[in-house]
C-alpha positions as CSV (number, residue, x, y, z in Angstrom):
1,X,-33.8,-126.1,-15.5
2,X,-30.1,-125.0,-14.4
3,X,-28.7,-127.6,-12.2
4,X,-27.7,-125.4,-8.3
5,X,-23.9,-124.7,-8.0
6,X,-23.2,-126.6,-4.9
7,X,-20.1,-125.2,-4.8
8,X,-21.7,-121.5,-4.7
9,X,-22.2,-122.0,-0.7
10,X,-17.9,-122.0,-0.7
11,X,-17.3,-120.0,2.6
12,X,-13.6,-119.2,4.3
13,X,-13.1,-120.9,6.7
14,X,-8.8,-121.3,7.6
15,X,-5.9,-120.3,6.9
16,X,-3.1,-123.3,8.0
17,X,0.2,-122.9,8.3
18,X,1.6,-125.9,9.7
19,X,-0.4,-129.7,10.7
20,X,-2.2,-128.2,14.2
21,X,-4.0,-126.0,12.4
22,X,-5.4,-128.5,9.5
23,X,-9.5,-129.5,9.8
24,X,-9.9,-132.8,11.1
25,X,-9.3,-135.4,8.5
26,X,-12.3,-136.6,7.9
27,X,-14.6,-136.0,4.9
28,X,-13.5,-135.0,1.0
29,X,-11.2,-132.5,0.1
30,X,-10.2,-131.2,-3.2
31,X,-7.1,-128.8,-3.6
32,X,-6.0,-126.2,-6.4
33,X,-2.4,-125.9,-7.5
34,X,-0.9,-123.7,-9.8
35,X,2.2,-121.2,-10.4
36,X,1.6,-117.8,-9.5
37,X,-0.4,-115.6,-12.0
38,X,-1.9,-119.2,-13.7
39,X,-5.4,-117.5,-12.6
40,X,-5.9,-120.2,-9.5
41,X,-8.2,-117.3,-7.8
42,X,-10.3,-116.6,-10.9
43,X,-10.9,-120.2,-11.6
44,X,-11.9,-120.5,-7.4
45,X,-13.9,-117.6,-7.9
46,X,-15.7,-118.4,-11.0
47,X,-15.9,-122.3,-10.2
48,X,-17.9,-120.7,-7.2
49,X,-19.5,-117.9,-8.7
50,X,-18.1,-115.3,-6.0
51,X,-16.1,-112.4,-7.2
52,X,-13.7,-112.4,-4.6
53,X,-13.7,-115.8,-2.5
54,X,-10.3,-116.7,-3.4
55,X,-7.9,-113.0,-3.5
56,X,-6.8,-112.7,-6.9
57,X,-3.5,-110.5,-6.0
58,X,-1.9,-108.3,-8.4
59,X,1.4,-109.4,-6.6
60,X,1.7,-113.1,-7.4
61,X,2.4,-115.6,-5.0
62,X,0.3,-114.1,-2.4
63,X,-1.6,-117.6,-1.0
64,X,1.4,-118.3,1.7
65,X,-1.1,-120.8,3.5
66,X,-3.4,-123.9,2.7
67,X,-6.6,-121.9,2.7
68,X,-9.7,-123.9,3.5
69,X,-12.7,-123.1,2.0
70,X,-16.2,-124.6,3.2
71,X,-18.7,-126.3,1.2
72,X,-20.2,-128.8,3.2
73,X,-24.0,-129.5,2.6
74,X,-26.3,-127.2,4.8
75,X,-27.4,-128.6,8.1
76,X,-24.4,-131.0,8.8
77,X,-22.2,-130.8,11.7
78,X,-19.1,-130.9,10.9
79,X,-17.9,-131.2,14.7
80,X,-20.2,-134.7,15.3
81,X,-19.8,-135.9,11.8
82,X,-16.4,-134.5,10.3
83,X,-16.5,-137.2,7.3
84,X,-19.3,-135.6,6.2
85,X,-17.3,-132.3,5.8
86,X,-16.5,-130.9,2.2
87,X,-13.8,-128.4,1.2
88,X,-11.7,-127.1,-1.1
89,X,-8.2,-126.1,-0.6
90,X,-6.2,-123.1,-2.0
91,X,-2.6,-124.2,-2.1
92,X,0.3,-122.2,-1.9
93,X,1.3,-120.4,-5.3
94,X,4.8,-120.5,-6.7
95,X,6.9,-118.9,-9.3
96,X,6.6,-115.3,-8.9
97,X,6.1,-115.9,-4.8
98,X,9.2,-113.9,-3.4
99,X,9.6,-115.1,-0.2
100,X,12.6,-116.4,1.8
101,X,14.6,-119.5,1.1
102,X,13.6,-120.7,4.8
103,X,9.8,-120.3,4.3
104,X,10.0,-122.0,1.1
105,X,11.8,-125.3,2.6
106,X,8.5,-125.1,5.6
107,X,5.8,-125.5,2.5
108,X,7.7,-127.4,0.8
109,X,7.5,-129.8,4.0
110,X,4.5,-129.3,5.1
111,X,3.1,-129.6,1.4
112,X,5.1,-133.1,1.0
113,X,3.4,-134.4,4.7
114,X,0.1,-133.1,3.5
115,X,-0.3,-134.6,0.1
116,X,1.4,-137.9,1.5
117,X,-0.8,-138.8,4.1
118,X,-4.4,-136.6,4.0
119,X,-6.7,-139.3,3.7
120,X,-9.4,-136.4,3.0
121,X,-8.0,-135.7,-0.2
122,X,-10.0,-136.9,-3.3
123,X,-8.5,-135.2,-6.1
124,X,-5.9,-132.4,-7.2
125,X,-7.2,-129.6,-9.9
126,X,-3.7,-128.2,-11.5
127,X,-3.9,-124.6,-12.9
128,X,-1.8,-123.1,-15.6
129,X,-2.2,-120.9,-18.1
130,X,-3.2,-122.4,-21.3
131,X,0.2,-120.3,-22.9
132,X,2.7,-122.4,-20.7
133,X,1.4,-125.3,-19.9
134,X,3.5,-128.4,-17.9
135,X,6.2,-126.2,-16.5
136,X,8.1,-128.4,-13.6
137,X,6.0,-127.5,-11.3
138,X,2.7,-128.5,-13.1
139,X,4.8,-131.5,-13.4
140,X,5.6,-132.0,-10.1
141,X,2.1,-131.1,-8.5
142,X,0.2,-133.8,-10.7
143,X,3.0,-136.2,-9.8
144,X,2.3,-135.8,-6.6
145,X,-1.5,-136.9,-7.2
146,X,-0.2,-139.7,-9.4
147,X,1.8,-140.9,-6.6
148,X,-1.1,-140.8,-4.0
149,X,-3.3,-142.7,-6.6
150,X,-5.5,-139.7,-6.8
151,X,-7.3,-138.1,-10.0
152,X,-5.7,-134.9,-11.5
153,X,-7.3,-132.3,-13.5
154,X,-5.1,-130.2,-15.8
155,X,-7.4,-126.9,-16.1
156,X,-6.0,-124.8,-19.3
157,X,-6.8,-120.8,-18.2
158,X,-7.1,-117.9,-19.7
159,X,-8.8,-119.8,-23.0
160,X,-9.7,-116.8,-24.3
161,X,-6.6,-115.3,-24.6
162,X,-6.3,-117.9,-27.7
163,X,-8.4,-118.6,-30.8
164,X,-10.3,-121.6,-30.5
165,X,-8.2,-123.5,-32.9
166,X,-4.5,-122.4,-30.7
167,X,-6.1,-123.1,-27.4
168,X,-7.5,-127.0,-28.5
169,X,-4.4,-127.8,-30.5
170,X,-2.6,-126.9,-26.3
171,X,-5.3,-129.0,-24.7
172,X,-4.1,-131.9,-27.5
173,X,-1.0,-131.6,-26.7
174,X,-1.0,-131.2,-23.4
175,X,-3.7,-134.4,-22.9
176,X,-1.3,-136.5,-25.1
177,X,1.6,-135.4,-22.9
178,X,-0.1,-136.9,-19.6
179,X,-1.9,-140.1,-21.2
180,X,2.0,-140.7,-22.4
181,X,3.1,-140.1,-18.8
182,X,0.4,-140.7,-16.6
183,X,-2.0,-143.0,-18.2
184,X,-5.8,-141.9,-18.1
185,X,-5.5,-140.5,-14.4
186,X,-5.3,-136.9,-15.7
187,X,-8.0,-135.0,-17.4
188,X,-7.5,-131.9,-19.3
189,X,-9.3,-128.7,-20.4
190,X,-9.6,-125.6,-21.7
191,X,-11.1,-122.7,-19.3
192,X,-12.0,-118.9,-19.1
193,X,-12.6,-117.3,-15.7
194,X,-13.3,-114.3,-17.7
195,X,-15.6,-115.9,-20.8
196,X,-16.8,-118.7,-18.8
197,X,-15.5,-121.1,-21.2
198,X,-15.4,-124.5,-19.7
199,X,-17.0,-123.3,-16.0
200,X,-19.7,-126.3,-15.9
201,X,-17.1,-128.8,-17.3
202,X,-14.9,-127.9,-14.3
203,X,-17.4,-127.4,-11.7
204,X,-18.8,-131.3,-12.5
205,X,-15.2,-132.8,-12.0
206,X,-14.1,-130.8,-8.4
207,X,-18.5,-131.9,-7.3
208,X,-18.0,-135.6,-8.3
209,X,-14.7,-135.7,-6.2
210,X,-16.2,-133.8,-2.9
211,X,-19.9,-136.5,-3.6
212,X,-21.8,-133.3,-3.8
């Protein structure tokens, strides 16, 4: 019998652009990184099994905000009980983003207060495309969760865009990379928004970090 997708209830819920507008920190959170055009909004979408939960723009570089996304278990109140709350959290994408110098330096703030002192925050899931893999800011995202003492998750996309043998050679060398680096804190994998290739694996990781 297929196990539910807990994470299929994922609703929007916010869109913050500076602390004020943050949830209340209280509950678990896990957050997706990634370079623009790494396929963050496919994995979102597929992780969740919604076609268009997370906007997956043909102009890179279009999530500008930490966008919450709901997944709290059904019939809790988030208002009297907010550590019961569970979300995910669309980070900002870079790379491609072409915005100005100023707005950059506010996420880049903001981003730095957020990952340094969200108690919420139970894990980080770093996207890039299985074709280049650990550019600096891969690097610096999972550092980041290193840092905190938090769990990473390197997810490989776009799997299919490789034979099976190029795309688990990457996910060797990419695993050997971190284990080097990072010890055993950062768990790597192949994935396919668009085969489905490594969906469930995924899905298990990000719904042992919210306790769901």
């Amino acid at each position: 019998m297929a196990v539910p997708n807990p994470l299929a209830r994922a609703d929007y819920l916010l869109a913050a652009h500076n602390h004020r507008q943050l949830p209340p920190d209280g509950g678990f959170e896990v957050a997706f990184a990634g370079r623009s055009n790494a396929g963050k909004s496919s994995a979102l979408n597929a992780l969740c099994q919604r076609n268009a939960l997370a906007r997956v723009s043909k102009t890179p570089g279009r999530t500008q905000q930490l966008v919450y996304f709901d997944v709290t278990p059904p019939g809790t109140d988030r208002e009297a009980r907010p550590e019961a709350a569970r979300y995910l959290v669309d980070l900002p994408g870079y790379g491609y983003a072409k915005v100005p110098q100023d707005l950059q330096a506010h996420w880049q703030q903001f981003l730095d207060g957020w990952f340094g002192s969200r108690q919420a925050l139970r894990g980080l899931v770093v996207v890039m495309d299985i074709r280049h893999p650990l550019k600096d800011y891969d690097r610096q995202m999972i550092g980041y969760a290193v840092r905190r003492g938090l769990p990473a998750h390197a997810l490989l996309t776009k799997a299919d865009k490789l034979g099976r043998g190029a795309a688990g050679n990457t996910v060797l060398a990419v695993r050997k990379e971190l284990a080097a680096a990072y010890g055993d804190t950062v768990s790597v994998q192949a994935f396919s928004g668009e085969s489905k290739q490594g969906v469930e694996e995924a899905r298990a990781v990000v719904s042992r970090w919210l306790d769901l």
